[in-house]
C-alpha positions as CSV (number, residue, x, y, z in Angstrom):
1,X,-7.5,0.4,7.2
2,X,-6.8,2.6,4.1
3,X,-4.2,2.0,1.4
4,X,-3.3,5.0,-1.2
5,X,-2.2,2.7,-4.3
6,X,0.1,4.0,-7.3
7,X,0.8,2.2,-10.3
8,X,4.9,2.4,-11.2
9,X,7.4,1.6,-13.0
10,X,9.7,1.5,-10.6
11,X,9.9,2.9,-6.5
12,X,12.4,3.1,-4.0
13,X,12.4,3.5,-0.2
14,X,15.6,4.9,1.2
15,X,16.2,5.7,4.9
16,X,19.7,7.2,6.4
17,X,20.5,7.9,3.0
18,X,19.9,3.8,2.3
19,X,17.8,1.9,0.2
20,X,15.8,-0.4,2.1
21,X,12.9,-1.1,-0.1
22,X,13.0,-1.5,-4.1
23,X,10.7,-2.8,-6.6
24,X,10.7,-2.5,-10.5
25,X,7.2,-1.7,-12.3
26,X,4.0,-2.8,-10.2
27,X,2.8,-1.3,-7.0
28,X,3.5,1.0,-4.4
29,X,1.1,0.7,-1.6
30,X,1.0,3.9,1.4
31,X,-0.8,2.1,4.1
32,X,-2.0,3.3,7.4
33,X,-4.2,1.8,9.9
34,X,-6.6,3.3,11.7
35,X,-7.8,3.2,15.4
36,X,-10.6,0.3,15.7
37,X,-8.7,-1.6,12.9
38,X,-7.8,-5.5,13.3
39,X,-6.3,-8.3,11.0
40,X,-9.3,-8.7,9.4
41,X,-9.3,-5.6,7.7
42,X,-5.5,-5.7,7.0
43,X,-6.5,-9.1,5.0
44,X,-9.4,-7.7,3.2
45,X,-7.4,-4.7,2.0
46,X,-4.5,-6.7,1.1
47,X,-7.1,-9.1,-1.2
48,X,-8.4,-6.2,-2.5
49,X,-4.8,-4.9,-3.4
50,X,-3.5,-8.0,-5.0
51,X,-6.4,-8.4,-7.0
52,X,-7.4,-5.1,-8.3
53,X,-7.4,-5.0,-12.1
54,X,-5.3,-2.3,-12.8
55,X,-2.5,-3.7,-15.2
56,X,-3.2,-3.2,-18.9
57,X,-3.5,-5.8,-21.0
58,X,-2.7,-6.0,-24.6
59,X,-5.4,-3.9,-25.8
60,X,-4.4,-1.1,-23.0
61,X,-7.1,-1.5,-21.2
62,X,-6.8,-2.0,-17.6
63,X,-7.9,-5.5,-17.1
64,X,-5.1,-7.3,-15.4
65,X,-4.2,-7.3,-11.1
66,X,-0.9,-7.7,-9.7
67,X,-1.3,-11.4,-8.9
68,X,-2.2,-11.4,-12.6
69,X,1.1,-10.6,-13.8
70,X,3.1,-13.1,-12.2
71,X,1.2,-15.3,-14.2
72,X,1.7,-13.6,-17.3
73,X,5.6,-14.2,-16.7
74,X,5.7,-10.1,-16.0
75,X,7.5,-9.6,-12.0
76,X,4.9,-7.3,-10.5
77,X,6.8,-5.9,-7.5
78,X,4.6,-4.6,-4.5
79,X,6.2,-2.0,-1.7
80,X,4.6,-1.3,1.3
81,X,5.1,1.7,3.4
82,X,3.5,2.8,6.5
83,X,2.1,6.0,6.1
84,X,-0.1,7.0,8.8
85,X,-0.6,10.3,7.1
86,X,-3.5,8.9,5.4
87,X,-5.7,9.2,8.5
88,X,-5.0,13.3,8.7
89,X,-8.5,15.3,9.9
90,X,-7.9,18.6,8.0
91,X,-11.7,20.0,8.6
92,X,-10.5,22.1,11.6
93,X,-8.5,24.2,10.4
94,X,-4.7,24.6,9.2
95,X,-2.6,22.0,11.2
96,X,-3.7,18.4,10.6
97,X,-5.4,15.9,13.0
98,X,-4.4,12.4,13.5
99,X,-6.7,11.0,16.1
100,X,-8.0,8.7,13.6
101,X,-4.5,7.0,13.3
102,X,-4.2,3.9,15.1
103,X,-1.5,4.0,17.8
104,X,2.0,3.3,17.5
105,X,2.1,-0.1,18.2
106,X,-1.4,-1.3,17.1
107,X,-0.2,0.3,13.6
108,X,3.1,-1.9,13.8
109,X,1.3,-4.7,14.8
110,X,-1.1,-4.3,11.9
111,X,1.6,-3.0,9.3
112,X,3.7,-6.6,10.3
113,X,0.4,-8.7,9.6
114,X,-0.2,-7.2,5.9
115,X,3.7,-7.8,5.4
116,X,3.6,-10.9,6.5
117,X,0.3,-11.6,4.6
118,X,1.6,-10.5,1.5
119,X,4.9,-12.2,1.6
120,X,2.7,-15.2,2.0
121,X,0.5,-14.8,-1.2
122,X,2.6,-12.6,-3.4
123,X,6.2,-13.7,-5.3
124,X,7.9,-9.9,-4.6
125,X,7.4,-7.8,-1.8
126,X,10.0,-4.9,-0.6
127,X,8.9,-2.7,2.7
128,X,9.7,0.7,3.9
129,X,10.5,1.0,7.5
130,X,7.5,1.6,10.0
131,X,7.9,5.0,12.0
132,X,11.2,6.1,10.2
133,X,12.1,9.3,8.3
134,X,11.9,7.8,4.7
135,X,12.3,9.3,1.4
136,X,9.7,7.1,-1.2
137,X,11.1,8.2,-4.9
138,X,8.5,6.5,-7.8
139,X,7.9,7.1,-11.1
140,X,4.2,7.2,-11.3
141,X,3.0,4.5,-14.2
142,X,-0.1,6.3,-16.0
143,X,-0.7,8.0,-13.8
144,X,-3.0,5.3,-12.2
145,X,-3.3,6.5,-8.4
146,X,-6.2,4.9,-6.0
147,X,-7.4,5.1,-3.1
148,X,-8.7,2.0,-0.9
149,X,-10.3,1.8,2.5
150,X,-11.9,-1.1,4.5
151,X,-13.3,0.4,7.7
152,X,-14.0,-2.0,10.6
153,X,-16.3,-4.4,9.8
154,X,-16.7,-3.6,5.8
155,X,-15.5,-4.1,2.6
156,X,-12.6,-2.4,0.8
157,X,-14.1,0.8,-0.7
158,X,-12.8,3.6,-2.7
């Protein structure tokens, strides 16, 4: 699975012209599963994503994670929107590949675990909806953008 993380200050997911999805500052999280990928790696990326230290502390330096700042009495909010998008092959040629993307329902399936995951281990989670026409608006906090992968079997990498 890969995840494309951005620091905000605030996001929004609106579909139909309707906001579905909203969070103040913390994180907004594209995520897209790829073909071979199970739960495993959906909870590996997801740990990685909740504890990535990339909240400044007092001194500015970035040395707190999301689950940090709910201790710290600051609401980190975390949105997470499919985006297979992430898998696109662009080395042959013009028009982007997406073989690597898992299929439809293998994504959902996946997408619904690290939802439900989250919701599990983190105070305040928003979603986008999987497979719809949505418009992310964010205000980028930094700008701190990173990108994480945990192919099958490994660790989360950049």
């Amino acid at each position: 699975m890969m995840a494309l993380l951005q620091r905000v200050r605030h996001a929004r997911v609106e579909v139909a012209g309707s906001v579905v999805g909203e969070i103040g500052p913390g994180l907004l999280v594209l995520l897209c599963a790829e073909r071979g990928d199970t739960e495993l790696q959906g909870d590996k990326l997801l740990a990685k994503i909740l504890k990535l230290r990339i909240f400044n502390d007092a001194a500015g330096k970035m040395n707190h994670s999301l689950q940090d700042m709910d201790g710290l009495g600051h609401s980190g909010g975390l949105l997470l929107v499919s985006q297979f998008t992430l898998a696109a092959d662009t080395s042959g040629g013009n028009r982007p590949g997406f073989a690597a993307a898992a299929d439809p329902g293998e994504g959902l399936h996946l997408y619904k675990h690290v939802v439900a995951q989250a919701h599990a281990l983190h105070s305040q989670v928003q979603t986008g909806v999987f497979g719809a026409d949505m418009q992310v608006c964010l205000l980028n906090d930094g700008p701190v953008t990173i990108p994480l992968r945990v192919p099958p079997g490994g660790s989360a990498s950049r």
